[in-house]
C-alpha positions as CSV (number, residue, x, y, z in Angstrom):
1,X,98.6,69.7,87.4
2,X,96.1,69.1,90.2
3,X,97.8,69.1,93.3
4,X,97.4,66.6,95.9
5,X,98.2,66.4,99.6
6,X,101.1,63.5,97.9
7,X,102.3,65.9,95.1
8,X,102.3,69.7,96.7
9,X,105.6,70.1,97.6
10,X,106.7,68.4,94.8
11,X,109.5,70.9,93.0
12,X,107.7,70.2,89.7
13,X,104.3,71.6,90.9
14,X,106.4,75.0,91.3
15,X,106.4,75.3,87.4
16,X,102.9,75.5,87.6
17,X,101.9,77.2,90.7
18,X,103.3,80.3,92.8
19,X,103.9,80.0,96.5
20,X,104.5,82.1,99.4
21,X,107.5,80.5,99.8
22,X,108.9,80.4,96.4
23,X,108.1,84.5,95.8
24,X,109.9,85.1,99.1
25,X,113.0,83.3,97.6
26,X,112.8,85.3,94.3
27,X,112.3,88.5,96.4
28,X,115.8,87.8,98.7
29,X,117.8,86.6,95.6
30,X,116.3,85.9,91.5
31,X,119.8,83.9,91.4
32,X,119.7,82.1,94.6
33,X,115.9,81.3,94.2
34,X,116.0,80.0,90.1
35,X,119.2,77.6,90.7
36,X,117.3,76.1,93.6
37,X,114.2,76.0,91.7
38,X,115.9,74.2,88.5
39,X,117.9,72.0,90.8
40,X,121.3,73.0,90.2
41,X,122.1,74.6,94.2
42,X,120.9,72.7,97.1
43,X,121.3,75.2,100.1
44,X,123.7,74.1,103.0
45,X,122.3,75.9,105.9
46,X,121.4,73.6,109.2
47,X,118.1,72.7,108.4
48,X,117.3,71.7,112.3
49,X,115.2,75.0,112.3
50,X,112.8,74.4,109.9
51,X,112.4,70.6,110.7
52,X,111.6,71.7,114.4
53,X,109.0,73.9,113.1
54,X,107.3,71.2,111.1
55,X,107.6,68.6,113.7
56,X,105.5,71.2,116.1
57,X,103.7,71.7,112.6
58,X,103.2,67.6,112.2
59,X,101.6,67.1,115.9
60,X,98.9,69.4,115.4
61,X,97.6,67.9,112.0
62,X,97.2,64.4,113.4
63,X,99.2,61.6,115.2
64,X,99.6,59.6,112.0
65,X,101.1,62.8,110.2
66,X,103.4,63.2,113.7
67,X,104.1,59.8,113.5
68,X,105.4,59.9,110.1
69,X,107.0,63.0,110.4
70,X,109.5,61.2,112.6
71,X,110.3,57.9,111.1
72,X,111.1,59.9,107.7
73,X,113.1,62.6,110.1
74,X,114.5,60.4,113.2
75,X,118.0,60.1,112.0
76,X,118.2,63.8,112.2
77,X,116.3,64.1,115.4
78,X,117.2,61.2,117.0
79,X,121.1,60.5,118.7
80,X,122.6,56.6,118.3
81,X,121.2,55.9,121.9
82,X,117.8,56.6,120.6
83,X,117.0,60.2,122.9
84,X,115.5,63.4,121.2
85,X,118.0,65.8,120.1
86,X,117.9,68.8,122.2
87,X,116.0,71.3,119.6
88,X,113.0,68.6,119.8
89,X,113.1,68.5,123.5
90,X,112.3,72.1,122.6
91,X,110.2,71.3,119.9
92,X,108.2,69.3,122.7
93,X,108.2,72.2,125.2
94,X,106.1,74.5,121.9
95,X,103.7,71.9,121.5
96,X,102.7,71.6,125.5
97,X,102.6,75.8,125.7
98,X,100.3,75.8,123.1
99,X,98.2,72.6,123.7
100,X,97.7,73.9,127.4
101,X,96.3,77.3,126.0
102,X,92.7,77.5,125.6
103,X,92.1,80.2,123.2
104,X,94.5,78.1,121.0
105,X,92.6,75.3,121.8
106,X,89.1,77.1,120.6
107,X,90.4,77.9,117.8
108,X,93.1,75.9,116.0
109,X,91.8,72.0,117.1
110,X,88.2,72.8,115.5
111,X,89.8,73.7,112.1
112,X,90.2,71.5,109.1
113,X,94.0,70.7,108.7
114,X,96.5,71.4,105.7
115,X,94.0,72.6,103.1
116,X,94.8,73.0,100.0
117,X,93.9,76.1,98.0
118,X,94.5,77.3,94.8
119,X,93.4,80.5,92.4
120,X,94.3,83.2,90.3
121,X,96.3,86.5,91.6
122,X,97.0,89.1,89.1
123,X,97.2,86.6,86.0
124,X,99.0,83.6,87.7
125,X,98.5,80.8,89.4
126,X,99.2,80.5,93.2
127,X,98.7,77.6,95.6
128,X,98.6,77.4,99.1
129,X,98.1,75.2,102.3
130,X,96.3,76.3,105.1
131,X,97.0,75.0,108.8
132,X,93.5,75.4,110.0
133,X,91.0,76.5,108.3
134,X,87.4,77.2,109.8
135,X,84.9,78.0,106.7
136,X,81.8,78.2,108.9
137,X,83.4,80.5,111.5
138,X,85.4,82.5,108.5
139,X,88.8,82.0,109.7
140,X,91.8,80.3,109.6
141,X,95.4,80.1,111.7
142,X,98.9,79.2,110.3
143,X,101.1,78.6,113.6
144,X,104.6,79.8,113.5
145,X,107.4,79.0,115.9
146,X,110.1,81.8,116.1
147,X,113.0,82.2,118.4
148,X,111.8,85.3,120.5
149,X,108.3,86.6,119.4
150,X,109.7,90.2,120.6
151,X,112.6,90.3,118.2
152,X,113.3,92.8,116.2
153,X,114.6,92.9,112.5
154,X,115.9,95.8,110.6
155,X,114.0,97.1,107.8
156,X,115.9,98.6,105.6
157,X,112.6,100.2,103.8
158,X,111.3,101.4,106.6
159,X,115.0,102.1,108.4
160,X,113.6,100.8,111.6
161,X,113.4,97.1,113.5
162,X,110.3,95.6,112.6
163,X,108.3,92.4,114.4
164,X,108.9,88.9,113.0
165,X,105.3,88.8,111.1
166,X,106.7,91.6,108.8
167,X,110.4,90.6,108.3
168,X,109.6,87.1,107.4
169,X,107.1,88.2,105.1
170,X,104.3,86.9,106.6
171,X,102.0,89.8,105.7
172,X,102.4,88.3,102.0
173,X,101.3,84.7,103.3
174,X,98.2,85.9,104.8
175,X,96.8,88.2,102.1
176,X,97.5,85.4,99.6
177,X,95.9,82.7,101.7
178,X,92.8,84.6,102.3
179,X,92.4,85.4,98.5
180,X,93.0,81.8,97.4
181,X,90.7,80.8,99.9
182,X,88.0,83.4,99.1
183,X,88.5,81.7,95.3
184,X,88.6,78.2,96.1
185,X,85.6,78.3,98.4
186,X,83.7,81.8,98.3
187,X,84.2,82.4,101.9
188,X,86.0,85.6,103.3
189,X,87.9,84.5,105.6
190,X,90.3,86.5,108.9
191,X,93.6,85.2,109.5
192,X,95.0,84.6,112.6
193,X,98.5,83.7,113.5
194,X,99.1,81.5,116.4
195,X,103.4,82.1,117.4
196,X,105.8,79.7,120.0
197,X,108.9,80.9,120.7
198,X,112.0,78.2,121.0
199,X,113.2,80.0,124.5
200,X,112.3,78.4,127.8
201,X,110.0,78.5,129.0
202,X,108.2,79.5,125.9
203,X,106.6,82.2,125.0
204,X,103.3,82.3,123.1
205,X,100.5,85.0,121.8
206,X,97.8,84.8,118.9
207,X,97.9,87.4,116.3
208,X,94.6,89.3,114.4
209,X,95.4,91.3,111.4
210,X,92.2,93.9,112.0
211,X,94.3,97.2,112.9
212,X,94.6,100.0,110.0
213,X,98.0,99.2,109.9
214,X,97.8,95.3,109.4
215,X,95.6,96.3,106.4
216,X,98.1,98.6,104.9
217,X,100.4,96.0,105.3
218,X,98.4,93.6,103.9
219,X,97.4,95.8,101.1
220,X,101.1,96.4,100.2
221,X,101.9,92.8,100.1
222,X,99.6,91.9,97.3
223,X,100.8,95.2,95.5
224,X,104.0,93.9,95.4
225,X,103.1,90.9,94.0
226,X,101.7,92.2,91.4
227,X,104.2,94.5,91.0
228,X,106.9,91.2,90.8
229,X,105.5,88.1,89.6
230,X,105.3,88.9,85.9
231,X,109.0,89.4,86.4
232,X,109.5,86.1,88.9
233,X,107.6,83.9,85.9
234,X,109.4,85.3,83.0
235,X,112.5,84.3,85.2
236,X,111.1,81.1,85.7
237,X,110.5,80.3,82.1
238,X,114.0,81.6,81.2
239,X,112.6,84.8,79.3
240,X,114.7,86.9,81.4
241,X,118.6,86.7,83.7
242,X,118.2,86.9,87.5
243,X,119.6,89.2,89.2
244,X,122.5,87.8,92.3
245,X,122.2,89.6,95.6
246,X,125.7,88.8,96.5
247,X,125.4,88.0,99.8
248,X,123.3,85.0,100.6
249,X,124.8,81.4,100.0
250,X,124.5,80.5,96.7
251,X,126.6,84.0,96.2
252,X,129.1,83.7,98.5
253,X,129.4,80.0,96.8
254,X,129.6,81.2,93.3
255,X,131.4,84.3,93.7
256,X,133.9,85.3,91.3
257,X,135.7,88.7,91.4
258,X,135.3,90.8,88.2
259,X,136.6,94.2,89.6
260,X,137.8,95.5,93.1
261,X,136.2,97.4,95.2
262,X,137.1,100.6,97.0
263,X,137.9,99.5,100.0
264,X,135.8,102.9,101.9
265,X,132.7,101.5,99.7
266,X,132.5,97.9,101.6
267,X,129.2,97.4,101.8
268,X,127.4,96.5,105.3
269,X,124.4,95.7,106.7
């Protein structure tokens, strides 16, 4: 299937290709991840977070991809009398922090928008879209809003908090993106991430990946890949039975009891 700017998200093109966001899902939960996949499980949580990031997301392509980002969306972000909801007031505040910084401004505006890339990782086929991508400067930037840029999340792995770029796998994103790239168009190219927090005033920063231990990291997310997706497409084709986490949605939702539990083995997080 060749995949179009019309077609990428399209659920069917998920058959066909891998994506960040689809491993990610079959890394949290294989049960969780196939139902949503095959259609059978639509998940319930607020999705106000994710449609603030892609309206920031929207503005930055162009003002006809803004534009229609908010007709299709302005039931959601829109109240009766016709004012913003207050997360796209905020949404608002992201986009004039990073439109007033120049560094952004250097680097992100010069880029071509939302490219598609595709290639082979390990024996599969993965697809991506790139924010910005800059082939003659041998870069490109993926902008991410997050609530606090200094939050920490616990690792369990690692038994320590770790920064947002590592507990929302975003190490995986960037060393898949600069392989497809690499295979699409022969280029090696840095990534850099570009992060707005949701507080207010915002917060801001731009992120390299050059440090030994970004490269480790990066390193280790491709391992893992390949040390999962044979697994993740033989789920996918139904070869093999996914595995439930029991504890996001779609296992609290499905839940049945089969035997208790000793009540000093509860687990918690």
């Amino acid at each position: 299937m060749e995949l179009t700017a019309e077609n990428y998200y399209d659920n069917a093109t998920s058959f066909d290709y891998m994506s960040t966001s689809l491993y990610k899902d079959f890394r949290r939960c294989e049960a969780f991840a196939l139902a949503k996949l095959n259609g059978e499980y639509m998940p319930v949580m607020d999705p106000t977070a994710l449609l603030v990031g892609n309206y920031v997301h929207s503005y930055f392509e162009s003002e006809t991809s803004h534009s229609a980002f908010i007709e299709k969306n302005k039931d959601a972000m829109m109240t009766k009398s016709g004012a913003l909801r207050a997360p796209y007031k905020v949404g608002d505040n992201m986009i004039k922090c990073l439109e007033a910084d120049q560094v952004f401004n250097n680097l992100y505006s010069v880029g071509e928008k939302e490219v598609i890339v595709t290639g082979d990782i390990f024996g599969h086929q993965w697809k991506g879209k790139i924010d910005s991508l800059n082939l003659d400067k041998q870069y490109f930037c993926d902008i991410k809003t997050t609530a606090d840029i200094h939050k920490g999340f616990w690792d369990k792995d690692e038994r320590r908090k770790v920064p947002f770029i590592k507990a929302y796998g975003y190490y995986i994103q960037m060393a898949v993106y600069t392989e497809l790239i690499k295979q699409t168009f022969g280029v090696e190219c840095q990534p850099f991430i570009f992060a707005v927090s949701k507080q207010t005033p915002c917060d801001h920063d731009a992120f390299s990946f050059n440090s030994e231990q970004d490269q480790e990291y990066l390193k280790e997310a491709l391992e893992d890949v390949k040390e999962h997706q044979d697994h993740i497409a033989d789920l996918i084709a139904g070869r093999a039975e996914p595995e439930r986490c029991g504890h996001c949605e779609y296992c609290r939702a499905t839940k049945q009891i089969t035997a208790f539990t000793s009540a000093a083995d509860i687990e918690v997080e």
